[in-house]
C-alpha positions as CSV (number, residue, x, y, z in Angstrom):
1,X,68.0,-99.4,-170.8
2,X,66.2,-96.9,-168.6
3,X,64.9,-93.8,-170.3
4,X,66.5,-90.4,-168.9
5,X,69.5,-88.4,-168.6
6,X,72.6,-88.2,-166.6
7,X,73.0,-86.6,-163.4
8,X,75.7,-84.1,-165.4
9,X,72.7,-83.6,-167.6
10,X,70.1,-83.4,-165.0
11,X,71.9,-80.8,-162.9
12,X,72.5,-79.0,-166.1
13,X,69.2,-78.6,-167.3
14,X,67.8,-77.5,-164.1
15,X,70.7,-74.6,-163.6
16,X,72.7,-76.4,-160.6
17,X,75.9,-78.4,-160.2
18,X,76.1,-82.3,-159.9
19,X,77.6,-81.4,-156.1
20,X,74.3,-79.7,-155.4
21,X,72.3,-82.6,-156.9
22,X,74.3,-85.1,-154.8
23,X,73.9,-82.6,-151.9
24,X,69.9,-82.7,-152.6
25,X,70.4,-86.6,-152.6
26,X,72.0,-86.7,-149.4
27,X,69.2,-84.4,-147.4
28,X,66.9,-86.4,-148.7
29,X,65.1,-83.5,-150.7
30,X,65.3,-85.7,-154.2
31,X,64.7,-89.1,-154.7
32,X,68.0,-90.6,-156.5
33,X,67.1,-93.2,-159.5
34,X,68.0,-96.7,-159.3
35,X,71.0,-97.6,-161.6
36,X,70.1,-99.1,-165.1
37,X,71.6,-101.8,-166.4
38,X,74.6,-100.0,-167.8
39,X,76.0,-99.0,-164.1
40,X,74.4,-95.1,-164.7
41,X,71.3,-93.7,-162.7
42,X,69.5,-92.5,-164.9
43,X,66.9,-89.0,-164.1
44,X,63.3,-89.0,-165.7
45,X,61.0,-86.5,-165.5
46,X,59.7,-87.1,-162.0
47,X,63.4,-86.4,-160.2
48,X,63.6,-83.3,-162.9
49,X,60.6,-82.1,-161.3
50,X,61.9,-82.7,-157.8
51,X,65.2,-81.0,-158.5
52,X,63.2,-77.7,-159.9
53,X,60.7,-77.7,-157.0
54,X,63.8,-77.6,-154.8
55,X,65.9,-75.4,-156.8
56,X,63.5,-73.0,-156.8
57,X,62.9,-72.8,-153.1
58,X,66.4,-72.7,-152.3
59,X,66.9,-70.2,-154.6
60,X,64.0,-68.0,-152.8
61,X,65.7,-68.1,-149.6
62,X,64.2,-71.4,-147.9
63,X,66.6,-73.0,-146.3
64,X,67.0,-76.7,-147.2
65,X,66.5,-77.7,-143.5
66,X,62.4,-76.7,-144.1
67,X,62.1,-77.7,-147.8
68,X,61.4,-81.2,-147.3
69,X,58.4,-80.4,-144.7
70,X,57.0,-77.8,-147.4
71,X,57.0,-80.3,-150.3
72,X,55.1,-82.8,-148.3
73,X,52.6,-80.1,-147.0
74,X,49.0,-80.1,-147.6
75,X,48.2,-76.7,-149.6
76,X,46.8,-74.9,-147.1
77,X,50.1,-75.6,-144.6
78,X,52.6,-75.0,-148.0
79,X,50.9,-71.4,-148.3
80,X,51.6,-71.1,-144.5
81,X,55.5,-71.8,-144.7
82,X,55.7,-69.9,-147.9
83,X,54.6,-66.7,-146.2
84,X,56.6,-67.6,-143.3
85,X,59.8,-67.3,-145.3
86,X,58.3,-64.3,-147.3
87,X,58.6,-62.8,-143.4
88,X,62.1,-63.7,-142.6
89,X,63.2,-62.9,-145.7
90,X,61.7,-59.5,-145.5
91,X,63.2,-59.2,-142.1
92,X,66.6,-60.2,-143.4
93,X,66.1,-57.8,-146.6
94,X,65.5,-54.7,-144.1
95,X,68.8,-56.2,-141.8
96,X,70.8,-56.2,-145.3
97,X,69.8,-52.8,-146.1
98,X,71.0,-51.0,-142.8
99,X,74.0,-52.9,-143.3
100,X,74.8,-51.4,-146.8
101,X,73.3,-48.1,-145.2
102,X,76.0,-47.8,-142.8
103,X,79.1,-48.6,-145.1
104,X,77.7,-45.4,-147.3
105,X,77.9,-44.0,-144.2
106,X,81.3,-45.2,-143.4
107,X,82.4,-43.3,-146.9
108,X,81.3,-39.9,-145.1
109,X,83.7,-40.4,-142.4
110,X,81.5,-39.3,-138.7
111,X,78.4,-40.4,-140.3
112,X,78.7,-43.8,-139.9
113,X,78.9,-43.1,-136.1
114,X,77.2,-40.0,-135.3
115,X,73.9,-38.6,-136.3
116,X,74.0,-35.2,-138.9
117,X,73.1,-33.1,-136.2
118,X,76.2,-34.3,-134.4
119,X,78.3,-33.8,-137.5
120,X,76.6,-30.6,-138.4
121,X,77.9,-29.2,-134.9
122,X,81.8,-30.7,-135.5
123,X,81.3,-28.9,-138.8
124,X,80.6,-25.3,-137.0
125,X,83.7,-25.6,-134.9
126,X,86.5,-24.9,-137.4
127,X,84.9,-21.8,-138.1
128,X,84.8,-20.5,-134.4
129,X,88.5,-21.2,-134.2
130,X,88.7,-24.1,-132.5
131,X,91.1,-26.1,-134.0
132,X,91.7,-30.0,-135.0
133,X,92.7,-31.7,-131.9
134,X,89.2,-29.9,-129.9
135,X,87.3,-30.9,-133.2
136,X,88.4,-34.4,-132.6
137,X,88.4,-34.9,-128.7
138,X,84.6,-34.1,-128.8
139,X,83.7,-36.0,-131.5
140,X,85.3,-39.0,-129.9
141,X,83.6,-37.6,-127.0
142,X,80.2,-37.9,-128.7
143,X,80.8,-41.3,-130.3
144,X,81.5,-42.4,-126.2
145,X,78.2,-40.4,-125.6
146,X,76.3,-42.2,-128.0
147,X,77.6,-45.9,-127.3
148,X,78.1,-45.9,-123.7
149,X,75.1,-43.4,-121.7
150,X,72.4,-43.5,-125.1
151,X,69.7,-41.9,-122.4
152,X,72.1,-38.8,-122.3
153,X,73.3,-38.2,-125.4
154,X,70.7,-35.9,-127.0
155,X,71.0,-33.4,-123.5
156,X,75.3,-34.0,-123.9
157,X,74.9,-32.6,-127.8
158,X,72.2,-30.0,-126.6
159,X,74.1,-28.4,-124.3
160,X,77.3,-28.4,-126.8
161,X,75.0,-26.8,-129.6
162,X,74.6,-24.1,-126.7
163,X,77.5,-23.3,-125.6
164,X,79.1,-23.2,-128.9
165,X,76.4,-20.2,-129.2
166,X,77.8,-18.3,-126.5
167,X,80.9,-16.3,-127.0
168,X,82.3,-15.9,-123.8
169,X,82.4,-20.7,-124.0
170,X,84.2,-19.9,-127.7
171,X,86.2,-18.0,-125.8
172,X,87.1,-19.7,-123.0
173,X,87.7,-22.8,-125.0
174,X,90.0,-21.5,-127.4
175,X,91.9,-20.0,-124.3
176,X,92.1,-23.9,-123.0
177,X,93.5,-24.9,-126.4
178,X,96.3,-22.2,-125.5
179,X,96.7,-24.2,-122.5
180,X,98.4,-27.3,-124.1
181,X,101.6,-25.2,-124.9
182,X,101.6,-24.2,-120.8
183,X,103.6,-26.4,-118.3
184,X,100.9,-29.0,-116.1
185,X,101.9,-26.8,-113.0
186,X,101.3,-23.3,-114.6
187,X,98.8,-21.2,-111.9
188,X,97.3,-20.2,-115.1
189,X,95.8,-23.3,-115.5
190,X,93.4,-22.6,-112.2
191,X,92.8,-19.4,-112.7
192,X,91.4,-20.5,-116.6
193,X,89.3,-23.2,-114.4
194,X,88.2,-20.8,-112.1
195,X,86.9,-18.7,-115.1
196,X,85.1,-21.5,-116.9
197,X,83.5,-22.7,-113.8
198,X,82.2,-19.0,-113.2
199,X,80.8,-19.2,-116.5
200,X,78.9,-22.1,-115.7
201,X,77.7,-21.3,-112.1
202,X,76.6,-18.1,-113.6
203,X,74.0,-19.7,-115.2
204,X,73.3,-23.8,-114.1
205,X,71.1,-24.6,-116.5
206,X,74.3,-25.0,-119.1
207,X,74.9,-28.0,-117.1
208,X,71.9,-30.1,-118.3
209,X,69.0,-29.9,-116.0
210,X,68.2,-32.6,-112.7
211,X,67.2,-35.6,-114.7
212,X,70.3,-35.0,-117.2
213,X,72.2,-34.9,-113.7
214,X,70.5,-38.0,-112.7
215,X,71.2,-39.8,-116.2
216,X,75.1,-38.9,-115.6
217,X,75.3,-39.7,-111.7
218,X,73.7,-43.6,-112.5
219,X,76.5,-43.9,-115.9
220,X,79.6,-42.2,-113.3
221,X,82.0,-45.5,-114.5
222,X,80.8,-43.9,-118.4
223,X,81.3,-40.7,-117.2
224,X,84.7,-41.3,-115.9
225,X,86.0,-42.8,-119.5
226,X,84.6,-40.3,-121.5
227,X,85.8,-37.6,-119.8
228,X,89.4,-39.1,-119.5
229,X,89.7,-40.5,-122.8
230,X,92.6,-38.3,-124.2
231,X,94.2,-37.9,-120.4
232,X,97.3,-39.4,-121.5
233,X,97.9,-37.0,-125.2
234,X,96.5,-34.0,-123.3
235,X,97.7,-33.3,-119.6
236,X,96.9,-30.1,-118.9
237,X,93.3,-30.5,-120.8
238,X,92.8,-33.0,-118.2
239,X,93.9,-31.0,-115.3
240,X,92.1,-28.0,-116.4
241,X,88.6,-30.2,-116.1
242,X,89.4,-31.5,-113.4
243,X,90.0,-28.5,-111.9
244,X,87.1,-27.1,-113.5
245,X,85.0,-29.8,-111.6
246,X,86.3,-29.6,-108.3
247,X,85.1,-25.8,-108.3
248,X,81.9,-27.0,-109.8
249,X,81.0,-29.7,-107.1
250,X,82.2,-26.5,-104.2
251,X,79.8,-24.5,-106.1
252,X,76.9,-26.5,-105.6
253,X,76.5,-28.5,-108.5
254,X,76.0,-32.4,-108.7
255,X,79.1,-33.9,-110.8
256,X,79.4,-37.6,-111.2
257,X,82.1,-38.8,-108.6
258,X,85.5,-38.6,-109.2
């Protein structure tokens, strides 16, 4: 009788199962013994050897699909592969890590989608007086910003940080959350939109300067979502910008079509 152990023995010596020996088999990865005279294949120290040498790169991050090549590499060409994988896995390691990155970030609520600058500015606007459903329109509005026209969101959050230092904006905005309770036809409506648009035409460069312009006229099918994202919940928001930017474009200034 041949000298050896059983495959149950085998795969629990080296720290696998006999699925994963028979799986090693199958790729071609370990030789499988001839049968002794008892019906059993029996593993010496040669397939025990294989089955660590595999084990081991498997269990490194090689996938079985390249182990073979490696174990029948010269030196020189097995150092090669091994720092291949070294690369991919350090690649995959830095992937893994953004990953887990971003659900911590998920736990912080707008963190997982917006930058702290971003949240740090949602975080000012309870304290001007601007209340929940504002808060939450511009965030959404900055989470379209950032996914759909990336080239202008750092102006779009720039100009936001500005305005929110300017009374007359805290103002006018708190003034347009008033509006919601006001009937879509109230003449109040234009005359607030004819006030914010003063306030803007007063000074232009609150608008973003000509290549934030430019960035908004190429993205106007963006533009046009972002800006009408919460249309349907808020009517008389809506018609209050619009408003507001059909006073703008008589005034001069270059608004993505309509």
């Amino acid at each position: 009788m041949r000298n050896g152990v059983t495959i149950g023995q085998a795969a629990a010596f080296v720290g696998v199962t006999v699925k994963t020996v028979r799986h090693y088999h199958k790729l071609g990865l370990v030789a499988e013994p001839e049968r002794d005279a008892s019906g059993y294949r029996r593993y010496g120290s040669a397939e025990l050897l294989q089955l660590v040498q595999v084990r081991t790169l498997a269990g490194a991050g090689v996938p079985l699909a390249e182990i073979g090549p490696m174990l029948d590499a010269d030196g020189a060409r097995f150092d090669a592969a091994l720092a291949e994988v070294s690369r991919q896995l350090a690649e995959r390691i830095e992937e893994l890590t953004a990953r887990r990155n971003t659900l911590e970030r998920l736990a912080d609520g707008d963190r997982a989608l917006l930058p702290d600058r971003a949240c740090a500015l949602l975080d000012r606007m309870p304290g001007l007086g601007l209340d929940a459903d504002y808060v939450a329109a511009q965030r959404e509005a900055l989470v379209l910003t950032r996914a759909l026209v990336p080239d202008g969101f750092d102006a779009f959050l720039g100009q936001l940080e500005q305005r929110l230092d300017e009374p007359e904006f805290v103002e006018l905005t708190r003034r347009g959350q008033e509006a919601e309770n006001w009937a879509p036809d109230d003449p109040r409506i234009e005359e607030l939109a004819t006030a914010m648009a003063d306030h803007y035409l007063a000074d232009p460069a609150r608008l973003g300067d000509q290549a934030d312009q430019r960035v908004w006229a190429r993205a106007a099918a963006q533009y046009r979502l972002i800006d009408g994202h919460r249309a349907e919940q808020a009517p008389v928001a809506a018609r209050l910008t619009a408003l507001t930017e059909a006073k703008l474009r008589a005034g001069g200034v270059r608004m993505p079509p309509g």
